[in-house]
N, C-alpha and C positions, 0 to 999 in steps of 0.2 A: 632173176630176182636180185636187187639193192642188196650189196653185200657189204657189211661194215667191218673191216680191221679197228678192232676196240682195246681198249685195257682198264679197267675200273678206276675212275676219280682220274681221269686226264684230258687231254681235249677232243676227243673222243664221247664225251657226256652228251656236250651240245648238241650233236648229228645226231645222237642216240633219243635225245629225247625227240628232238624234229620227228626221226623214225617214229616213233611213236606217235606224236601228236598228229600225225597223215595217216594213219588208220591204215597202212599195204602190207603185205608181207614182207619183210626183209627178212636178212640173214648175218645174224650177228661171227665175226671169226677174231677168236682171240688170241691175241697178240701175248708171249709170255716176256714182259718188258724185263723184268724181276730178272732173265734169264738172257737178252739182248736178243728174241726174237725178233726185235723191231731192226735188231743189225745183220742179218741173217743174208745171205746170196738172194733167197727166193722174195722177201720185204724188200729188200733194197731196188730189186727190176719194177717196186708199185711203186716207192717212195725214196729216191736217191737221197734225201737227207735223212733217213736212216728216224722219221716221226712219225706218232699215231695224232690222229687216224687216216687212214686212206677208205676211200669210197670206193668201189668198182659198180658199177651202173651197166651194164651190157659192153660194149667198148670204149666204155668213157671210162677213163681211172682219173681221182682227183686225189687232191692231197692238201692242206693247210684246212682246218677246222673252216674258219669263215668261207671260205670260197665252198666248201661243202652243205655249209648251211643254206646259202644261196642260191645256193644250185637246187637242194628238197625245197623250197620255198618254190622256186619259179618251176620247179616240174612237175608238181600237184598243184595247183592254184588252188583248187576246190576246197583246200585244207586250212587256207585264209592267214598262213602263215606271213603274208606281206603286203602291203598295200598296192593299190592298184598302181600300172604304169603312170607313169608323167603328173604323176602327182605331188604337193607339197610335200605329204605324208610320206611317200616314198621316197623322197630324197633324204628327209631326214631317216629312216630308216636305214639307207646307202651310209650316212654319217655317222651313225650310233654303230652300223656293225664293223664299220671298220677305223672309229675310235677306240671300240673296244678291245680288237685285236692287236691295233698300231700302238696304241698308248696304254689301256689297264694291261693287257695280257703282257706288253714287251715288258711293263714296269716290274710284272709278277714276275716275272723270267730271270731276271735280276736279280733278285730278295732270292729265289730257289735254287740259281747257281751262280753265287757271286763269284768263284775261280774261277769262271771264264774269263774274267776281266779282273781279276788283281793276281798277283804274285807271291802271296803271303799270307799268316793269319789275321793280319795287322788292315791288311789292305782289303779282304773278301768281306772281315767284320764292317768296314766301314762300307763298303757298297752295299749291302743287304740294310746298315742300318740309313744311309740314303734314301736306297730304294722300298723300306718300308715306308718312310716320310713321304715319297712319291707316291707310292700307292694309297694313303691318308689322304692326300688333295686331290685324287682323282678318284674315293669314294663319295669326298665331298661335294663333288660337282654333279654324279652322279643324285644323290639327296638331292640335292636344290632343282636336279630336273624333273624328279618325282614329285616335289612341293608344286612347281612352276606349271606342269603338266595336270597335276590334278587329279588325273585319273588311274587307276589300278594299275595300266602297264606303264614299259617306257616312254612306249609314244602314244601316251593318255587312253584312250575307252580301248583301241585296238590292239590285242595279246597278236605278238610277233615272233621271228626267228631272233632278233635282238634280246628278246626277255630268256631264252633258252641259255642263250649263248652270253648273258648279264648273271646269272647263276652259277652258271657255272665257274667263271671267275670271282663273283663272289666267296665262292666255298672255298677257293684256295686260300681265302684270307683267313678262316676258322680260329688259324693260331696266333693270328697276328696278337699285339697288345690291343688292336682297336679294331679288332673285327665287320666287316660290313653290317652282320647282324645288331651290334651296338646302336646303330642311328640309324632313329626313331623309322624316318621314310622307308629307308634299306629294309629296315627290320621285319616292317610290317608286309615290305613286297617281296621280301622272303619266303615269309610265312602262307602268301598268297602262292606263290610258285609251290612250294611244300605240297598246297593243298590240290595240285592238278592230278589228275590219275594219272596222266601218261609222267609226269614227273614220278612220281611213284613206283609206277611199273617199271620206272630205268633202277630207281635208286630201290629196289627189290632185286630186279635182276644182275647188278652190280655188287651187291651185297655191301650196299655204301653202310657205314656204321654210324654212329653217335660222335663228335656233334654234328648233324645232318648239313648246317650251316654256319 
């Protein structure tokens, strides 16, 4: 059985929700972050950098959230999480999931621990408020493809592993000044995500809290 290393409200969400929206059994194991589980002797033999989440699949252990999304998308197909091979559709799908890893999630990574890269109070304040400004033009672009697209999901009529994994770094922004929920498109395909059961059943079983987004 698909076994997920999880931790509530981290990137670990996105594979959680996939889990769900494939209808299998899996088996959720929780990671105590709060407590450096994820640094632990026994974590670190699934995930040498010491992150959630890790996937274990039978003998396949994976690790980086997108490469895991990927991966439940193309090993149920039945579950319609991606568009077919060799297709226009798919390739943008290829570009959205790993726009949003490469450029929203690196930019949120940023804003969440700016002392990795400054040296000071002086210096951490000022990359987080950068890196908020960053994440601001890449909500934006975001909106204009929802306008441009037209349709409910990212990539127009068809709900993918992209919209999972667009959520979820949405919600990190909750606290920003300008939240992704603020504008208008975001908002509303928010509210659309909000309303999926298997979104549900994660942010239940997470005991995600208020503001949900």
């Amino acid at each position: 059985m698909l076994q997920l290393h999880y931790f509530p409200s981290t990137a670990s969400m996105a594979p959680h929700i996939l889990l769900e929206e494939r209808g299998q059994p899996f088996e959720l194991v929780w990671i105590d972050r709060e407590h450096d589980g994820h640094k632990s002797a026994a974590y670190l033999q699934l995930n040498p950098n010491g992150l959630i989440p890790v996937l274990v699949d039978g003998d396949t252990v994976l690790y980086e959230a997108a490469a895991i999304c990927l991966h439940l998308a193309d090993a149920h197909p039945q579950a319609g999480l991606a568009p077919a091979l060799g297709t226009a559709e798919r390739a943008h799908y290829y570009k959205w999931m790993v726009w949003l890893t490469n450029t929203l999630q690196a930019s949120l990574i940023l804003y969440f621990y700016p002392d990795r890269w400054a040296d000071d109070a002086a210096g951490t304040a000022s990359v987080k408020a950068h890196a908020e400004a960053r994440v601001g033009s890449l909500l934006d672009q975001l909106e204009a493809e929802l306008v441009r697209q037209g349709g409910p999901w990212l990539l127009g009529a068809q709900y993918s592993a992209v919209d999972a994994y667009a959520l979820m770094l949405c919600r990190w922004t909750r606290g920003f000044a300008r939240p992704a929920r603020s504008l208008p498109q975001l908002g509303a395909y928010l509210q659309r995500m909000l309303a999926r059961p298997a979104v549900q059943r994660v942010f239940a079983t997470e005991k995600i809290g208020q503001p949900l987004v």
